[in-house]
C-alpha positions as CSV (number, residue, x, y, z in Angstrom):
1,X,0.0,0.0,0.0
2,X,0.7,3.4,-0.8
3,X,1.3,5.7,2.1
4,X,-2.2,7.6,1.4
5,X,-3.7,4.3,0.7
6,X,-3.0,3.6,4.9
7,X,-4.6,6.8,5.4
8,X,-7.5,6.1,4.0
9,X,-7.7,2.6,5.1
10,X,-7.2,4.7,8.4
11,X,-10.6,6.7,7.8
12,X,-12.6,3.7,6.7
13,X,-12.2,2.0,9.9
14,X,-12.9,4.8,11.8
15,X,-15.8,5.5,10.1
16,X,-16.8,1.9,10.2
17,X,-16.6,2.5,14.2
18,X,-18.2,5.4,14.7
19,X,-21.1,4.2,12.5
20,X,-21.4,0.0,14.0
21,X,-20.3,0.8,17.7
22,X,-18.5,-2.1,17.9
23,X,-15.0,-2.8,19.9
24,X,-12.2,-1.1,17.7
25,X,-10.4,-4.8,17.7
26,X,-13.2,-6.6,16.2
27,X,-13.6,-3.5,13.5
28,X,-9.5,-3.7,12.8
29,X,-10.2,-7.6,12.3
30,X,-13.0,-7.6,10.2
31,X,-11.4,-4.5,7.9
32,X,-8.1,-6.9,7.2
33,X,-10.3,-10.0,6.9
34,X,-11.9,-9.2,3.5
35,X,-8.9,-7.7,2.3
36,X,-6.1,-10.5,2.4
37,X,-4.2,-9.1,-0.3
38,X,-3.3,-6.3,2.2
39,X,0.3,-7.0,3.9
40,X,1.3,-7.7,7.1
41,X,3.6,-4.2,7.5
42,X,0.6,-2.4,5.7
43,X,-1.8,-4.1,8.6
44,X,0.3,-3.2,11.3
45,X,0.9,0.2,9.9
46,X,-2.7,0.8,9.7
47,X,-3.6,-0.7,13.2
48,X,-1.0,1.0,14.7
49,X,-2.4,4.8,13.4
50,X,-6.0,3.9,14.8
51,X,-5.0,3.1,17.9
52,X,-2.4,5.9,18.0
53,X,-5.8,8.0,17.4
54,X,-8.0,6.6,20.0
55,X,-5.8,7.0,22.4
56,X,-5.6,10.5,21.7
57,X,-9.4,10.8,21.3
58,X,-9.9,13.9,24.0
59,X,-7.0,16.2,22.4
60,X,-8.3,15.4,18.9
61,X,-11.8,16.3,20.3
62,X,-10.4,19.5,22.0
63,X,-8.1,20.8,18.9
64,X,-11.4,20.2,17.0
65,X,-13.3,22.4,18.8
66,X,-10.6,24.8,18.7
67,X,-10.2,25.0,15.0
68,X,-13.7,24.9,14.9
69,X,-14.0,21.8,12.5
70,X,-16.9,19.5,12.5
71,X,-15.8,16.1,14.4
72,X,-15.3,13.2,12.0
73,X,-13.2,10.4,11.0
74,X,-11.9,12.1,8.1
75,X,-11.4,15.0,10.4
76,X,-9.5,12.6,13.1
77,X,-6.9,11.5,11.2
78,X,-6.5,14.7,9.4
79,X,-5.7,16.4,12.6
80,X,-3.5,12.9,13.7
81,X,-1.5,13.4,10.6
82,X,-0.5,17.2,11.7
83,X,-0.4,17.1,15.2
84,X,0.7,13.5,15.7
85,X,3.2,12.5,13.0
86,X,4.3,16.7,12.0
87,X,2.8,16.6,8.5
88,X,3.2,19.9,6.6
89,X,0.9,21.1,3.5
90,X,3.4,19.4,1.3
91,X,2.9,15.9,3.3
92,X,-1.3,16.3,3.4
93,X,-0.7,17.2,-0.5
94,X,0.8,13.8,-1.2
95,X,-1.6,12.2,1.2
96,X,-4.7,13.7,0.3
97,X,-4.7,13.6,-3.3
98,X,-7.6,11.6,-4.5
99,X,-6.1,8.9,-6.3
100,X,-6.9,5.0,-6.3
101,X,-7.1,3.9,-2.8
102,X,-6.3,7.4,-1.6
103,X,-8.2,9.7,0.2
104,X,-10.1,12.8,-1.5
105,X,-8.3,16.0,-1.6
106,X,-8.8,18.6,1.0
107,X,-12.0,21.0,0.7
108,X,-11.0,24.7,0.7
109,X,-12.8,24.5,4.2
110,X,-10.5,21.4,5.5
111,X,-7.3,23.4,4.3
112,X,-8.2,25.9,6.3
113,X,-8.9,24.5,9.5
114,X,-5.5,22.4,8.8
115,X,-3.0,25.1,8.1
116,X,-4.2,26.4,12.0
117,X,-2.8,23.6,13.3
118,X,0.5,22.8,11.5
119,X,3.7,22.6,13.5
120,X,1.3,22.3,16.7
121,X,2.0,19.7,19.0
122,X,-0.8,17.8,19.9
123,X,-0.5,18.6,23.7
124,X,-1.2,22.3,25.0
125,X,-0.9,24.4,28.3
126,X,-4.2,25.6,28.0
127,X,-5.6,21.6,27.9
128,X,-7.8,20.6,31.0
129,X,-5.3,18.3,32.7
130,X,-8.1,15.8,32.2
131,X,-8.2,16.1,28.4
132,X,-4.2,15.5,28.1
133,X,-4.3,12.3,30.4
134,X,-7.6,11.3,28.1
135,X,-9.8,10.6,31.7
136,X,-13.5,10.4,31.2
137,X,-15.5,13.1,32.9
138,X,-17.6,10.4,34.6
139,X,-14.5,8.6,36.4
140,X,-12.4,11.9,37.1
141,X,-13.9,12.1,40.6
142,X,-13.2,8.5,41.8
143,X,-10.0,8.0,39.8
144,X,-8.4,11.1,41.5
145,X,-9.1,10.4,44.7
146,X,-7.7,6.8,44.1
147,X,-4.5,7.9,42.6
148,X,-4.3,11.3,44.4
149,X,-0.5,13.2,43.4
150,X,0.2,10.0,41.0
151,X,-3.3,10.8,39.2
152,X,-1.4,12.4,36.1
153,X,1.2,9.7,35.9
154,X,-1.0,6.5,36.3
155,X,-3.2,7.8,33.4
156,X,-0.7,8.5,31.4
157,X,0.3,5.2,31.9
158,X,-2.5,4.1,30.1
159,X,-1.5,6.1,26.9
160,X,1.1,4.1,26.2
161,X,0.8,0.3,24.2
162,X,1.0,-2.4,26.5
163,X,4.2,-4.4,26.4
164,X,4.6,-8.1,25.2
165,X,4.7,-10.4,27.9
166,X,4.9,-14.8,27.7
167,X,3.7,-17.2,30.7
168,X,6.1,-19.9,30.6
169,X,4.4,-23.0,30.3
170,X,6.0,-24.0,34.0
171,X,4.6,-28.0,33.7
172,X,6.4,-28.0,29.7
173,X,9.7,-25.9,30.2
174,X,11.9,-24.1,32.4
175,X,12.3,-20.5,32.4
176,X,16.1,-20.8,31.1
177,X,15.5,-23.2,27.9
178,X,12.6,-20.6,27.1
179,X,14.7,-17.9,27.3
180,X,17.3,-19.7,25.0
181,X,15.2,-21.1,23.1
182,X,13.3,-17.4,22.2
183,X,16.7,-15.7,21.5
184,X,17.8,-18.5,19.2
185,X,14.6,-17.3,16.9
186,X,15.6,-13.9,17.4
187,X,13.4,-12.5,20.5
188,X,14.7,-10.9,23.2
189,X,13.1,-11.0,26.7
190,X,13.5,-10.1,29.9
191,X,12.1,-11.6,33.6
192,X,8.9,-9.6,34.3
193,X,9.1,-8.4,38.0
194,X,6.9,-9.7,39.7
195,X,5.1,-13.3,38.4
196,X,7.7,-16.1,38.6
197,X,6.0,-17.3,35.9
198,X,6.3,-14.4,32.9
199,X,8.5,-13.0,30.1
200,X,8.5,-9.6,28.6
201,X,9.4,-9.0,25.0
202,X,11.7,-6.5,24.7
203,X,11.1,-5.3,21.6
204,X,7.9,-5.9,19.0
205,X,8.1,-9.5,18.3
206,X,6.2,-12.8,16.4
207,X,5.8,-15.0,19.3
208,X,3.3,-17.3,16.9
209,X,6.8,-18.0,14.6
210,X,8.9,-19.2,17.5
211,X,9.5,-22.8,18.6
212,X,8.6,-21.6,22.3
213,X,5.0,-21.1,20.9
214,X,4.5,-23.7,18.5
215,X,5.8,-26.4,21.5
216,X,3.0,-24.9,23.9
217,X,6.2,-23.8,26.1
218,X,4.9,-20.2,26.6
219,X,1.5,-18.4,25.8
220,X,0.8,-15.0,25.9
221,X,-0.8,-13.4,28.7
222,X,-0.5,-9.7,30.5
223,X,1.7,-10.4,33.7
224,X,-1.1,-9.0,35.7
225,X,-3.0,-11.6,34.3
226,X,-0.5,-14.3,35.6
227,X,-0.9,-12.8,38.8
228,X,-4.4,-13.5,39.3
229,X,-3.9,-17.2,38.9
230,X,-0.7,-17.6,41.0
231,X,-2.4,-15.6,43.6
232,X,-4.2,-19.0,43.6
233,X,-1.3,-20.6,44.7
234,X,-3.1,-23.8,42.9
235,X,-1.3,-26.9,43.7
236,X,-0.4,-30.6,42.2
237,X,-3.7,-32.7,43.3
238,X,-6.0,-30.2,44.2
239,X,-9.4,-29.8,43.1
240,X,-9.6,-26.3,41.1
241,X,-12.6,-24.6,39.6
242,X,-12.4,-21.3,36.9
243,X,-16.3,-20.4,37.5
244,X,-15.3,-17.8,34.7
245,X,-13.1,-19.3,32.2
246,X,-13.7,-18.0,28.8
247,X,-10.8,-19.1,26.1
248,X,-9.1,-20.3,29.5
249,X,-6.1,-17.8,29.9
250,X,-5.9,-18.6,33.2
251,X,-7.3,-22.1,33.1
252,X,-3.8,-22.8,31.0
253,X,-1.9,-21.3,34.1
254,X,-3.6,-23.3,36.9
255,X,-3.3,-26.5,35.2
256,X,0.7,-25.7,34.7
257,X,1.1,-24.8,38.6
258,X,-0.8,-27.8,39.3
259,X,1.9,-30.2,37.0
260,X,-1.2,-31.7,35.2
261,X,-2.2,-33.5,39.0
262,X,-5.7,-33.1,40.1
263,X,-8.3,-31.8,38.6
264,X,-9.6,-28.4,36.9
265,X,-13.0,-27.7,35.7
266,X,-13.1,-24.5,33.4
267,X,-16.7,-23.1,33.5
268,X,-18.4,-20.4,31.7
269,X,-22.1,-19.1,30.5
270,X,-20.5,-18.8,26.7
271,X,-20.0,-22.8,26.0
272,X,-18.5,-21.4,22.5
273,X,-15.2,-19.6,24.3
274,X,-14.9,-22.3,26.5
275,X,-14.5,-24.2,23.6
276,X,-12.0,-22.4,22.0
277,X,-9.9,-23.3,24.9
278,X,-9.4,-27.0,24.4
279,X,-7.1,-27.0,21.8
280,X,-4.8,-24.9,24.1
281,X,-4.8,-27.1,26.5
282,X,-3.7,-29.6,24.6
283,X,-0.9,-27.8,23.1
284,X,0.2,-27.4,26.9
285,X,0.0,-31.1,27.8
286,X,-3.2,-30.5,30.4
287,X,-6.2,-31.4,28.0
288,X,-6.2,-34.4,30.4
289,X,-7.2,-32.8,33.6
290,X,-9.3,-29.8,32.5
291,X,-13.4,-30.6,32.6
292,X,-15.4,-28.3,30.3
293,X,-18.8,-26.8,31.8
294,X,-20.7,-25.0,29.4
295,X,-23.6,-23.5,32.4
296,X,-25.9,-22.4,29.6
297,X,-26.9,-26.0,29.4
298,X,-28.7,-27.4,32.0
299,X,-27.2,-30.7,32.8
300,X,-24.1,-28.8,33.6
301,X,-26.3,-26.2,35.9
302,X,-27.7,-29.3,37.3
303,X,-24.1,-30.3,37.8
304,X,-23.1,-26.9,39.8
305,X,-25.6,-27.8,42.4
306,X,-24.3,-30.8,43.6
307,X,-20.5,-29.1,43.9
308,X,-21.4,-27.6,47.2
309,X,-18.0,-27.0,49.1
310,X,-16.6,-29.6,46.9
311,X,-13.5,-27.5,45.4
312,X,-10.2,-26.8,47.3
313,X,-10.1,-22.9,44.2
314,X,-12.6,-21.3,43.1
315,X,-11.4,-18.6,40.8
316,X,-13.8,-16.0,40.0
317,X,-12.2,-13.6,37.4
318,X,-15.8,-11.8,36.8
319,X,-16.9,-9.8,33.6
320,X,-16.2,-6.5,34.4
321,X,-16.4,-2.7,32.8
322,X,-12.8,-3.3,31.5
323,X,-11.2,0.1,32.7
324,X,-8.4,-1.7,33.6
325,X,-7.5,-2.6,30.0
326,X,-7.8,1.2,29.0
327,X,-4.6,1.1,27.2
328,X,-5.3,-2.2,25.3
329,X,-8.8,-1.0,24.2
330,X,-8.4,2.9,24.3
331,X,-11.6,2.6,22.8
332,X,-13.3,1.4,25.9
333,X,-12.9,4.5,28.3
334,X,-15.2,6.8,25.8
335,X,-17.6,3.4,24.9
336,X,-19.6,1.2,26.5
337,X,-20.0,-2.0,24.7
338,X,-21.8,-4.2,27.2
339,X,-24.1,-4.1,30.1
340,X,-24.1,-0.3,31.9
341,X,-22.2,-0.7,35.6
342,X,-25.6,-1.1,37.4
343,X,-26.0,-4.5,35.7
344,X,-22.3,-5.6,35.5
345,X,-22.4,-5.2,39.7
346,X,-25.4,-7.0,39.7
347,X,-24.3,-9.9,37.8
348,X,-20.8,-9.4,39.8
349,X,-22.9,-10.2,43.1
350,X,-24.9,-12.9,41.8
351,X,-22.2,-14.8,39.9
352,X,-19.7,-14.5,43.4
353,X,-22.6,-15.7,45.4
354,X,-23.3,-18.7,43.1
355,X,-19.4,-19.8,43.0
356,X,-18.6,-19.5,46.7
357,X,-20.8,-22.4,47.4
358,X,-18.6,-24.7,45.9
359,X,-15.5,-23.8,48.4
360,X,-14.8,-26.2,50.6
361,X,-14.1,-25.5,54.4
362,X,-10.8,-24.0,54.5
363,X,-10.7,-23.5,50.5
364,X,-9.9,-20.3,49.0
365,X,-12.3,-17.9,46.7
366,X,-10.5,-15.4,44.7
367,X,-11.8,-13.1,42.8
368,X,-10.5,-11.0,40.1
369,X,-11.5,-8.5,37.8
370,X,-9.4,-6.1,34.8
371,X,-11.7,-2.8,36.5
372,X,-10.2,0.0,38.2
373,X,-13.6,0.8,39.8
374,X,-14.3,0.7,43.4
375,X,-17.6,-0.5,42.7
376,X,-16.5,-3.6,40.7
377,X,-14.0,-4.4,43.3
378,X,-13.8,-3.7,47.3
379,X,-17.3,-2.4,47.4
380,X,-18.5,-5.9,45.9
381,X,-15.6,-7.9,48.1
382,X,-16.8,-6.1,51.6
383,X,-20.9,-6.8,50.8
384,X,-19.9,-10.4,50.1
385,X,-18.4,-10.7,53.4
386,X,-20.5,-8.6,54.9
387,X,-23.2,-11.3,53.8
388,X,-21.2,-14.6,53.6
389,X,-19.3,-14.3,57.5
390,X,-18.1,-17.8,57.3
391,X,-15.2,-16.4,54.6
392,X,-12.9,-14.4,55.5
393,X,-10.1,-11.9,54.0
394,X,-6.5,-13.3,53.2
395,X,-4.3,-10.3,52.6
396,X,-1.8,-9.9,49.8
397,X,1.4,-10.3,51.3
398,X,2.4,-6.5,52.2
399,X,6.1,-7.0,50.9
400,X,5.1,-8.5,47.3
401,X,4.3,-4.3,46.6
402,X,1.4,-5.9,44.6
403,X,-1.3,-3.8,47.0
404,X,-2.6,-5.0,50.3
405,X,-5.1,-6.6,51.1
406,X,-6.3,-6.7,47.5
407,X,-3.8,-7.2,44.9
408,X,-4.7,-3.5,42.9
409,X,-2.6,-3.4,39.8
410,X,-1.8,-0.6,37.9
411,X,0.5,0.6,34.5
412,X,1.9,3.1,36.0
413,X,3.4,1.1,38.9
414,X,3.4,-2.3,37.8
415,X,3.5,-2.1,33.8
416,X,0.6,-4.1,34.0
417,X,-2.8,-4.2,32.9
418,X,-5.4,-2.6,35.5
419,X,-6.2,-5.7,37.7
420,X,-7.8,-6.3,41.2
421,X,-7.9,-9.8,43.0
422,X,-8.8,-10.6,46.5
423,X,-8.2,-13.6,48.3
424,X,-10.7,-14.8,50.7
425,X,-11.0,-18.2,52.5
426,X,-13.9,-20.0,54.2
427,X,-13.7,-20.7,57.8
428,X,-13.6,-24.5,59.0
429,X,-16.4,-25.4,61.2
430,X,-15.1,-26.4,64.3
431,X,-17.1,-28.6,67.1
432,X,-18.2,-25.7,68.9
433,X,-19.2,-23.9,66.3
434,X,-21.8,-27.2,65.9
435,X,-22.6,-27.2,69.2
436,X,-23.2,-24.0,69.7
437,X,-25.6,-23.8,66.4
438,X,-27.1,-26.9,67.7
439,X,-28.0,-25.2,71.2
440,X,-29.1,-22.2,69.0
441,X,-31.6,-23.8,67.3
């Protein structure tokens, strides 16, 4: 492609999700999937540019306004091009000019809203702080008094593209012949800080080309994703449950911890994601101790109800607003795709409810979601105990600097994803507790 063919490629999926209101990911996807004979730099060239302009969604918005131009995708990316990769009149010439595949030229109007802002930089002094750190009007309350001094910094954090990060398929191979094995097809990594478990790519890499990969010795996975499972601290034998699995990220990571001893069942409403899972499972050598539950079927509801306090995990990574995964899906802190907050803490209560009566006495409930919101975290953790006495809070070990007593991770201080996990345990019923229940009643 044609550098103005990428800039209108550019517009086109823009307009595609302005117009549909669908994620950005799945727009990207289906762009490139009915046009196979575009190539993989021109893909990545492309992707790369409408992410670049999400993410700077509230100063496009603001230099809009300022210029007084109507806001459009055509009128995005023209204002990207100036004020985000220095193009001069020459530049949006060349790039505008109307041929094949290329955007139409610039209307009188459009030239002269453009020529205000050339040599600009994107950012300004006279910017609402919120507008240059991109925070939504309708979180700036809560997420300043979370972050307090470090407000700027943490969402600025969540400008940036995440990094690369590997699990290291712990039952398969050992950190060190990963490590080798990646550099010997030309990727470099490092330890990431805090899971035992992960890798982080140092520099943009084809993980899906490497031996690692094809072997099932690593998958990818956020390290604050790895977190939430060896928070879990799963072990070989035990009896494990993933109440919500999906594709089975963390499903994969259990069943590794565990040295493919005991027994996982990997549940989840959507029997279509959970099936996408079983294939990676058997690429990691654990197909043989993971138990699909699709619980829109009823046999496998019927199933559920005879698990009371039969499992030693129950994992509970709960579908969630996603603000934690701001700088993944840039896309998400301006849309709302799904259910508004009012249902998704609903559902949150409900679905914790359901899977904590399938602990076992002196088992452990975790719970996790990718949400930076107070509501889709403590608050729901303190009215489950606050309901539910017989379980009780296990605090993140102080010194891990992963948060305490929640696990609250951030990008700015962990270079992870936005995740939250708590740890809770249920009491063992001792003789007197009987007795004294008995003389109760």
């Amino acid at each position: 492609m044609k550098p103005a063919s990428r800039i209108n490629a550019t517009i086109e999926i823009l307009d595609s999700t302005h117009r549909a209101r669908v994620p950005l990911d799945k727009c990207v996807g289906d762009y490139m999937r009915v046009r196979r004979y575009i190539g993989a730099k021109d893909r990545s060239n492309v992707a790369e540019r409408v992410y670049d302009i999400t993410r700077a969604h509230a100063r496009l918005g603001w230099w809009l306004e300022f210029v007084q131009a109507e806001d459009t995708p055509r009128n995005r990316v023209l204002a990207w091009t100036i004020l985000g990769e220095g193009a001069d009149e020459k530049r949006l010439d060349d790039l505008f000019d109307g041929s094949n595949y290329a955007p139409l030229p610039l209307t009188e109007e459009e030239q002269k809203f453009a020529s205000k802002m050339i040599g600009l930089p994107l950012e300004r002094k006279d910017m609402p702080d919120t507008v240059r750190v991109e925070c939504p009007p309708e979180h700036e309350e809560y997420l300043r008094g979370l972050y307090g001094d470090d407000f700027e910094d943490e969402m600025r954090a969540m400008l940036t593209p995440a990094p690369l990060d590997l699990r290291v398929n712990i039952f398969t191979a050992d950190k060190e012949k990963v490590i080798g094995s990646l550099k010997k097809d030309g990727v470099e990594v490092t330890e990431t800080p805090f899971c035992p478990w992960g890798l982080r790519c140092i520099e943009k890499s084809y993980i899906s080309r490497t031996k690692a990969f094809t072997k099932g010795w690593v998958d990818i996975q956020d390290e604050g994703s790895q977190l939430i499972a060896w928070l879990c601290a799963a072990k070989p034998g035990m009896q494990v449950l993933d109440y919500c699995a999906g594709g089975g990220g963390k499903t994969l990571a259990l069943g590794a911890a565990m040295q493919r001893k005991g027994r996982i069942v990997a549940a989840d409403i959507d029997a279509r994601r959970l099936e996408n899972g079983r294939n990676r499972y058997k690429k990691a050598s654990i197909a043989d101790i993971v138990e699909l539950r699709g619980l829109s079927e009823e046999r496998h509801r019927k199933w559920f109800k005879r698990q009371k306090e039969t499992f030693d995990i129950v994992l509970v990574d709960a579908p969630c607003s996603g603000a934690g995964t701001w700088r993944r899906n840039p896309d998400m802190r301006w849309q709302n795709y799904g259910p508004n907050l009012e249902a998704l803490t609903e559902m949150q209560a409900e679905i914790i409810e359901k899977a904590s009566k399938a602990v076992k006495q002196g088992g452990k409930l975790v719970y996790a979601t990718c949400s930076l919101l107070a509501e889709e975290n403590e608050n729901q953790v303190n009215a489950f105990i606050a309901n539910n006495p017989d379980f009780e809070i296990i605090p993140v070990e102080e010194t891990l600097g992963l948060g305490t007593p929640y696990m609250r991770l951030t990008p700015h201080r962990h270079q992870t994803d936005g995740f939250f996990a708590a740890v809770l345990q249920k009491k063992k019923t001792t003789v007197e507790d009987i007795t004294a229940n008995e003389a109760f009643e």
